[in-house]
N, C-alpha and C positions, 0 to 999 in steps of 0.2 A: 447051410448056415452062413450068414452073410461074416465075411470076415471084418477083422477092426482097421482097419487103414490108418497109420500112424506117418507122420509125416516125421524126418529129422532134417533141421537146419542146423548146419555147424561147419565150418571152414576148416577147421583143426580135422583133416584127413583120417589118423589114426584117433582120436578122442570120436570122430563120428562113427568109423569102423567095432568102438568099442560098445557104443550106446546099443550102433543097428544089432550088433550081435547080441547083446544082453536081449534088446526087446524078443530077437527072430524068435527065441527059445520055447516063445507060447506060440504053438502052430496054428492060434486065432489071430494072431496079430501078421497085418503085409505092410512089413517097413518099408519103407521109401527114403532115401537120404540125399538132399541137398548142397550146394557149398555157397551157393547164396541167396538171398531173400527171392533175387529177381525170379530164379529157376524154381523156387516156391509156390510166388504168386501165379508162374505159367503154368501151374499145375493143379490149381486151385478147383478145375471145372473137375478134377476128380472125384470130387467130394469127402476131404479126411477127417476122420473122427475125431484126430488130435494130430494140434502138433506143437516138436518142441523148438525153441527155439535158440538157438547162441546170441546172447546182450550182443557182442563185437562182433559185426560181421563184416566182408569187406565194403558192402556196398550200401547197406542201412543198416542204423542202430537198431535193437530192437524194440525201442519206444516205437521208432517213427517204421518199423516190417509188422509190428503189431497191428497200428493203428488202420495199415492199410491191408493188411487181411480182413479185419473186422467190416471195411471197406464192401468185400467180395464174402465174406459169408463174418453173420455177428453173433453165431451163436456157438462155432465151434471152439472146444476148447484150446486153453493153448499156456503150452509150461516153458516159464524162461528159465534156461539156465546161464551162468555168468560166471566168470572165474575168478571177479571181484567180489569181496564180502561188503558190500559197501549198501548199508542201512537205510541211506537216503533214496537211490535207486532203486532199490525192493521194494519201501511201502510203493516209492510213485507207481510201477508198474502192475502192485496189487490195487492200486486206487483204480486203475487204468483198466482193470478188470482182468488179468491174468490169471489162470488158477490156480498156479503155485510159482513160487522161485525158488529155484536152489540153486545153491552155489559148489560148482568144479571142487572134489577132492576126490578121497580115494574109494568114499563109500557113494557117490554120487549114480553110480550104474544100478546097485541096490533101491537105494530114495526113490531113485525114477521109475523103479520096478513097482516100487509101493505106491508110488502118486499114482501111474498110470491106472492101477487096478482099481486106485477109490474112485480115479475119474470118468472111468467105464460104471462102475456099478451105481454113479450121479448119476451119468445121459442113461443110463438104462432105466433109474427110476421116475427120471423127468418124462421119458416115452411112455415110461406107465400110468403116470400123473394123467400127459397130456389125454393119449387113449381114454381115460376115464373119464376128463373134461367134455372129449369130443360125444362120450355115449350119453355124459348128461346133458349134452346140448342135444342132443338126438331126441331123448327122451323128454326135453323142455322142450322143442318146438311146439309153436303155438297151438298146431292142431292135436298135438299129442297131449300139452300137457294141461288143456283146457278144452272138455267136451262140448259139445253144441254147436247148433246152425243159425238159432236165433238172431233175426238181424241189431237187438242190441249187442249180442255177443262178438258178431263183425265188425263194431263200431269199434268195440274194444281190442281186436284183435289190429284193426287199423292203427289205434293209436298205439299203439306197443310195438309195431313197428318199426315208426317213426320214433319212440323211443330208443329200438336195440340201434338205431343208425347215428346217433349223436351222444356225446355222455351227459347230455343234458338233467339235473336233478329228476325224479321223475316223485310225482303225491299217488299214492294209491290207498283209495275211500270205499266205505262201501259197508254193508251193515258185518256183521261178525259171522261169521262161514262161509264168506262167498268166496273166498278163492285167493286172496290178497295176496300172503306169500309167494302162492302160486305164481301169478302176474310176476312180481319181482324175479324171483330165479329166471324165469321165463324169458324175460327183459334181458338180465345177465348172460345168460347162455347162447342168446342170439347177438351179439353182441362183440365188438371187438376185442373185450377183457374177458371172454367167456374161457379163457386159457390160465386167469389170473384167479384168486381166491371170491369166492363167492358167503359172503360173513353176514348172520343175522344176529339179532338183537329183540329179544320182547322187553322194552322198554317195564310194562308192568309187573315183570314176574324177577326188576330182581333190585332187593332192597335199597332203601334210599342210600344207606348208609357205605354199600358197596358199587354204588352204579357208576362214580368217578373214573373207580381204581381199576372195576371191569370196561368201559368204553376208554379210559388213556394209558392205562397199565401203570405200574407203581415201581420203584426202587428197591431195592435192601433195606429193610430198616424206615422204611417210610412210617409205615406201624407195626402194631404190637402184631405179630402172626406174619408179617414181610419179609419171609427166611433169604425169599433169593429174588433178583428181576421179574418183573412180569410183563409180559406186551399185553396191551388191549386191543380191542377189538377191532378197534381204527388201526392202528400197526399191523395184525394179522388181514386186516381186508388189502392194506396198499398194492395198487396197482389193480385192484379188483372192484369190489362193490360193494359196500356195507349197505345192508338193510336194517332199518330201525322202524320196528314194528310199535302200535299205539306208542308214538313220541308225545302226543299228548297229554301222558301218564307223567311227563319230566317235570319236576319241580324249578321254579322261574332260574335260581339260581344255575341252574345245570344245563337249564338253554340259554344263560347269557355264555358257559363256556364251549358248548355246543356250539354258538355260532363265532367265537372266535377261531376255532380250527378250520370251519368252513370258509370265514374269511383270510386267516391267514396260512391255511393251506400245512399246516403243521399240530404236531402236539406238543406236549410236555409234559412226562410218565408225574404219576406224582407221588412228592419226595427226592423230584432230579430239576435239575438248570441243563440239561442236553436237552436243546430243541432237535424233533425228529419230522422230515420232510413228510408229507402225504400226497400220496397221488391218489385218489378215492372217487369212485363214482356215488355219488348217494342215493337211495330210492329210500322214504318214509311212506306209514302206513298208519291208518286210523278211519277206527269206528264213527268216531266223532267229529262235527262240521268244525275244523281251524276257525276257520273267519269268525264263528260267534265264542267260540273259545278267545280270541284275541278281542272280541267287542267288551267280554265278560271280564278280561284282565290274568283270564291262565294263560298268554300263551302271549310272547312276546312277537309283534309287531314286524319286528325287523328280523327277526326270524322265519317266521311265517312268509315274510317275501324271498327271502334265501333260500329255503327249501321247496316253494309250493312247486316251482318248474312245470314242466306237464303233467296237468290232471288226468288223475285216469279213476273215474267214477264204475266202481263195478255194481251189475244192475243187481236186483232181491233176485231171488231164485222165482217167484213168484210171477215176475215178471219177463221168464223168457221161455214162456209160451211148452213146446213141445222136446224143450230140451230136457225137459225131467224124465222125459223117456229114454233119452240117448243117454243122460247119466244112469238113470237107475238101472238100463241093461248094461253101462260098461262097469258099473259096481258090483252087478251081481255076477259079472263073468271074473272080476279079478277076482273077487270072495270065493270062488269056485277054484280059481287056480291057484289060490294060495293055499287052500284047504285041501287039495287033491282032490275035488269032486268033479262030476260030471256037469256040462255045462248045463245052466239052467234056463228054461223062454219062462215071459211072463207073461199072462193069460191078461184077455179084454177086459177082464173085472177088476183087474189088480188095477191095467192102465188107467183107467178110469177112474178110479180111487185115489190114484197117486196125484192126476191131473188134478184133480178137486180140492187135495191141499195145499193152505197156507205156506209152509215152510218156515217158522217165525227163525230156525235154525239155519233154512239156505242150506248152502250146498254139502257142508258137514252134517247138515242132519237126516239129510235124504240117504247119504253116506249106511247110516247108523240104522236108517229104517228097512233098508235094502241088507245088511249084513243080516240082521235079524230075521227077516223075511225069508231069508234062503236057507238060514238055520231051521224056520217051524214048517216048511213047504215039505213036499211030499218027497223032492229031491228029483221031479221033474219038468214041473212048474209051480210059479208064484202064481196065489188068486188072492183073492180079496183078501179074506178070512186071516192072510198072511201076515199081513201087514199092520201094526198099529203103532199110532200115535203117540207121545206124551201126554200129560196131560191140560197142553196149553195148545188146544184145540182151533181151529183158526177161524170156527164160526165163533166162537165166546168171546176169541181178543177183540174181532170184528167190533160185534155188540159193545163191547166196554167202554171202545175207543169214544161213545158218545159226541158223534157227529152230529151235523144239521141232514134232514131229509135227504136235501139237494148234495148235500156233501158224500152223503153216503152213493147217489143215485150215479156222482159223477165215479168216485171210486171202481164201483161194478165195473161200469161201462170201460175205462179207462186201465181196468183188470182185464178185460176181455178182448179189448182192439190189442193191449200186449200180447194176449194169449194167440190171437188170432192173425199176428201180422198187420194189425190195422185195417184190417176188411172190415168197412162199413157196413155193408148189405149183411155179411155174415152174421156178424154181432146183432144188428137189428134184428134180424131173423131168429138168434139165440135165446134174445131179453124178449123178444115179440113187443119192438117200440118202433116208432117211428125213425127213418134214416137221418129224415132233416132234423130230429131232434137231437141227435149225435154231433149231426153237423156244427149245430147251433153251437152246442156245446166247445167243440172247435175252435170256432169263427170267435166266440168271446172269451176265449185264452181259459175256461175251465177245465179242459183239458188238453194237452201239447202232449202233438206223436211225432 
């Protein structure tokens, strides 16, 4: 068991002899005792879990032996004690980020006894935080937390890269089930803040009348049911990421204050005058095209340039080709193992069935079709007969959608170079049409691969 390494600074010989002996008494703790900052810092490459420190020392105050430990390592803790009660001194050095101070008396080896123990079982929960951060960045990496080989899906795996390397705002679009939160977390957790809070938002699922109080949090008494402080969402994301999912559901008034935090990098709970700092990464998300949202008059201009940052358009399910196989066998292996079942394959008739649909649902519905599949199967494999649809079938929308001939002839084709990686020859071969008629199509911008 790794022991606690406790460091003591203090000049006063018998006052340090009284500390080290109070701590020795936990046979997890390996006191070390000091008599001044210098023999401190040359000791530094130890690596101590805590240490405390005497305000008066001979050779630096403990403003300026704080400041340069933090120096050599910023995130260990570290407790002043002083043998002055002096008010002014305390807050500074609590400002200054110190974990506790107390002040020299006679219960002062007790106090220390106590501080030490909350300040152990802090770093302890911080390691278990962090640990947890690190498996959900495990589990967010790109290829884990986003199936497929489709080269649109490499496009996107591209750009998301270059998002986790900047905190550049980031827009994430795309029809409704393809993945959007996903991308986001994903973003986050590659990412430098992936240590830091990771905070979403569905914009439409929460009433107009409290979406204020939930995105800036509120005061005491702000209203009627405001028993006690409340932090919002933007305060709980700092130093992390807020995701604000269909923001285009925000009422105008609520993105002019929206984009005031984003410009002045702050809130203000409401029902209080404490302005509160933000340090925030933003990623927003929607079903819906901004740009004609902002031509129409929902969706404020100056905003829309403030948040758009990297686009990152996610493609229809529909369109990436052979990945509906790599999801739908990694959906019916995790339905399998969450269930305690036996892992299941899925038979040539199923794949085929499954390639042939629409997916007007995307990747949550493929989800849904495959749970259910593996529920009515035999429980050694998926076939056809397994599987079914909604009732908003993908040949019916097709027909509904009342195109021109040409319109419809370019769709197919343009369904099929997706499905097929953009093999010309292939597709011709598929439709039984001419190659340079594809081409044509190409050449005069009706369809772009």
């Amino acid at each position: 068991m790794h022991s606690y390494k406790i460091f003591i600074v203090e000049d006063d010989l018998w006052y340090g002899e009284i500390l080290e002996y109070q701590l020795s008494l936990n046979p997890d703790y390996e006191v070390s005792r000091f008599t001044t900052g210098k023999e401190c810092l040359a000791n530094m490459h130890k690596h101590p879990d805590l240490i405390t420190i005497d305000f008066s020392l001979p050779d630096y105050t403990g403003d300026v032996l704080f400041e340069k430990i933090r120096r050599v390592n910023d995130s260990v803790p570290v407790i002043m004690i002083s043998g002055q009660e002096d008010i002014v001194v305390a807050v500074k050095m609590l400002k200054l980020g110190v974990t506790d101070y107390l002040v020299k008396d006679e219960n002062t080896k007790e106090i220390l006894w106590n501080s030490v123990i909350k300040v152990r079982e802090t770093s302890k929960l911080k390691k278990e935080v962090a640990g947890l951060r690190e498996e959900l960045g495990q589990k967010f990496s790109f290829d884990k937390s986003i199936k497929g080989q489709s080269p649109a899906l490499n496009r996107i795996f591209a750009l998301m890269e270059k998002a986790s390397k900047t905190n550049i705002n980031v827009s994430v679009t795309g029809e409704t089930g393809t993945g959007k939160e996903v991308v986001a977390k994903a973003i986050h957790y590659n990412s430098e803040r992936k240590r830091k809070p990771f905070v979403g938002v569905n914009m439409a699922a929460i009433p107009r009348e409290l979406i204020e109080s939930e995105l800036f949090g509120h005061e005491k008494g702000a209203f009627t049911g405001a028993v006690s402080r409340k932090e919002g969402k933007f305060e709980e994301a700092n130093g992390g990421t807020i995701f604000l999912d269909e923001i285009a559901e925000l009422d105008l008034s609520l993105q002019s204050k929206i984009l005031r935090v984003l410009q002045e990098r702050e809130i203000i709970r409401v029902g209080g005058n404490e302005k509160v700092k933000l340090d925030v990464r933003l990623i927003i998300a929607t079903h819906k095209n901004l740009g004609e949202e902002v031509k129409k008059g929902n969706f404020r201009e100056d905003l829309y340039y403030r948040i758009i940052g990297l686009p990152i358009e996610l493609p229809p399910l529909r369109e990436r080709g052979s990945d509906v196989l790599i999801l739908a066998k990694h959906f019916a292996d995790e339905f399998c193992r969450e269930n305690k079942l036996a892992s299941i394959a899925i038979a040539g008739d199923a794949k085929e069935k499954l390639m042939r649909y629409n997916y007007p649902g995307n990747v949550r519905e493929l989800k849904a079709i495959i749970d259910l599949a593996v529920v009515m199967s035999n429980g050694q494999e998926i076939i056809s007969d397994d599987i079914s649809y909604g009732s908003s079938a993908n040949d019916e929308n097709f027909i509904n959608e009342e195109k021109t001939l040409r319109q419809y002839t370019c769709f197919i084709v343009k369904h099929f170079l997706k499905k097929y990686d953009n093999d010309v020859l292939l597709v011709a071969d598929k439709l039984d049409i001419g190659k340079s008629t594809i081409y044509k199509m190409i050449q005069q911008k009706e369809i772009v691969i």
